[in-house]
C-alpha positions in Angstrom: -0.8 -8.6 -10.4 -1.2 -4.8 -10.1 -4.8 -3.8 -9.0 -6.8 -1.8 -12.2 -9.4 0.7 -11.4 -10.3 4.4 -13.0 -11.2 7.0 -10.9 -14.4 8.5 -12.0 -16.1 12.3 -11.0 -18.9 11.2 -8.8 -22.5 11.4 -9.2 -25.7 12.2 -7.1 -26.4 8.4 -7.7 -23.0 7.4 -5.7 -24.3 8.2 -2.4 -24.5 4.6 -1.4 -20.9 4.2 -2.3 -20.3 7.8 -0.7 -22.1 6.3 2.6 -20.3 2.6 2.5 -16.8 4.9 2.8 -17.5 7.3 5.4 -18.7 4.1 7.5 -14.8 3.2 6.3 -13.4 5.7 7.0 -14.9 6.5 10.9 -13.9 2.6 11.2 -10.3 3.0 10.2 -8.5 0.9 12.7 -9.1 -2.4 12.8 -8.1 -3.3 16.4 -11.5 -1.0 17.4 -14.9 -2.3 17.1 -16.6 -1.5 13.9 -19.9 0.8 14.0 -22.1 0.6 11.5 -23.4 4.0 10.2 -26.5 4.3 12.0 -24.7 3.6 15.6 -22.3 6.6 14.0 -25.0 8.9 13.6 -26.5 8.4 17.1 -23.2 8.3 18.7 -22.2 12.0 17.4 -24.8 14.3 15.1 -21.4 15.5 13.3 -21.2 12.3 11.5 -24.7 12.9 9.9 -22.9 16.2 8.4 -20.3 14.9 6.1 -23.6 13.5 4.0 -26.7 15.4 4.8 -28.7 16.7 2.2 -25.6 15.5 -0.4 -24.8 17.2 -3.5 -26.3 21.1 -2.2 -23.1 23.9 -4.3 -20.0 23.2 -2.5 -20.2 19.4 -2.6 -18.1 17.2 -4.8 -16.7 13.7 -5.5 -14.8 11.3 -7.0 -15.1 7.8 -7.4 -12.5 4.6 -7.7 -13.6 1.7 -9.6 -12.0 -1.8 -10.0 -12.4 -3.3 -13.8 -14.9 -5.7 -12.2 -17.2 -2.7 -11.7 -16.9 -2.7 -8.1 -16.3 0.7 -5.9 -13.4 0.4 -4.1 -13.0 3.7 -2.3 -14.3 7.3 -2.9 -13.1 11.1 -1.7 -15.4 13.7 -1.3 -15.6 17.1 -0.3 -17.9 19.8 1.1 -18.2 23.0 3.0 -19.3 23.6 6.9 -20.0 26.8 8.5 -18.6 28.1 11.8 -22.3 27.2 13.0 -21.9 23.3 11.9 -18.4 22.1 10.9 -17.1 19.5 10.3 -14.2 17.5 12.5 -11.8 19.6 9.7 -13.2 22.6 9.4 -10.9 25.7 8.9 -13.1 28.4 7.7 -16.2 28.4 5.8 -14.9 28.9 2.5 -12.6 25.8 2.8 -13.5 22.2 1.9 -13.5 19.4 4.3 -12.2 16.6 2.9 -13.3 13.1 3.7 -11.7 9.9 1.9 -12.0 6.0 2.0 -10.7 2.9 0.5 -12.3 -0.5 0.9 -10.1 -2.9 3.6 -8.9 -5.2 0.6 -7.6 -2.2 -2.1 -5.5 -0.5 1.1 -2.0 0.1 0.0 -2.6 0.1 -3.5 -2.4 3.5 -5.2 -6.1 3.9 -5.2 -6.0 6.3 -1.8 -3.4 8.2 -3.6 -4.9 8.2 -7.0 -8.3 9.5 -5.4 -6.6 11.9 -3.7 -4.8 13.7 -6.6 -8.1 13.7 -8.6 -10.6 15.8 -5.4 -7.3 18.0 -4.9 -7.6 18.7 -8.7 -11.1 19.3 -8.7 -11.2 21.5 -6.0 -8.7 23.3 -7.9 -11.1 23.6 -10.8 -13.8 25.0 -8.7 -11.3 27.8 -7.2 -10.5 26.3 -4.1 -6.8 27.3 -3.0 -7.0 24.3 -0.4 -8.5 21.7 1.2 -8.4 20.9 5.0 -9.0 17.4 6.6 -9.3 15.5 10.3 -7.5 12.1 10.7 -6.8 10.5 14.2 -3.5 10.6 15.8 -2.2 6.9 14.9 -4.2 6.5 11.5 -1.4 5.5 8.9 -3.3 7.9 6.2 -1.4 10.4 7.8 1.3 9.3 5.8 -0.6 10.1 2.2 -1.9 13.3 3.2 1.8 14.2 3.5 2.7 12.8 0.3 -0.3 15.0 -1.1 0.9 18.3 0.7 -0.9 18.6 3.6 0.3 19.9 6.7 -0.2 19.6 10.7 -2.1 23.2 11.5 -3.5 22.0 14.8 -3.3 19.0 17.3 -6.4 18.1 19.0 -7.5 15.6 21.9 -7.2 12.6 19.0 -6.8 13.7 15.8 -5.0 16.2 13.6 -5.8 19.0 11.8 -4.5 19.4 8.1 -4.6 21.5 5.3 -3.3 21.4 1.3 -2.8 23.6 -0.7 -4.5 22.6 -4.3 -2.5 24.5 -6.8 -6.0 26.4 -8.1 -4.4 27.2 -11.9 -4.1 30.9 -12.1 -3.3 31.7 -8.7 -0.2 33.3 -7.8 
């Protein structure tokens, strides 16, 4: 039976949801013990970045939801300057994205249908692209692809990649 959801724009209100995924997302693979946010936080102050002070001009998100009413996953963006970036950061006037689906909707089309809908709303706000982080070995590497992203740097762990969004206008 195919999985239903919609994917909503988020709201102030979804930080909770916004919180549950980024704990998701910094616990991506499942042969590593899982953190909960707090240990995240007090492990590396970065962390606390990708959420502090949410929904300050820059910051925006969208939201999957199952036809139970249930969040399954949410993507997010926001921009860091060159004093505090992000793991992802490019340049201050491009958004960081950050993405995570709950363990059980993995696989599904929702990573991929949350994706399309921040890449379009960054487009809306005039964003020409969007850049990310993801660790050497995470499988999401694969959907970033998919989405346009590419390899512009190869850290320690973890890549750096950017997309173009396709900002309507631009030439």
């Amino acid at each position: 039976m195919p999985l239903r959801f919609r994917v909503r724009e988020g709201e102030l209100a979804d930080l909770g949801v916004i919180e549950e995924m980024l704990e998701a997302a910094l616990n991506w693979d499942p042969s590593a013990p899982r953190r909960s946010l707090a240990e995240l936080y007090a492990v590396d102050a970065t962390v606390r970045r990708y959420l502090a002070e949410w929904g300050r001009a820059g910051d925006a998100s969208v939201i999957a939801v199952a036809s139970s009413g249930y969040c399954i996953g949410a993507a997010w963006f926001r921009l860091f300057s060159a004093e505090q970036p992000g793991y992802g950061f490019v340049d201050a006037s491009t958004p960081e994205l950050s993405i995570a689906v709950a363990r059980p909707y993995r696989g599904r089309g929702v990573g991929s249908a949350l994706l399309a809908a921040l890449l379009a709303a960054a487009a809306e706000r005039g964003h020409p692209r969007l850049s990310l982080s993801v660790a050497i070995g995470n499988p999401a590497q694969q959907l970033y692809r998919r989405h346009g992203f590419v390899d512009v740097a190869t850290r320690k762990a973890d890549l750096l990649m950017v997309a173009p969004t396709a900002v309507v206008g631009a030439r």
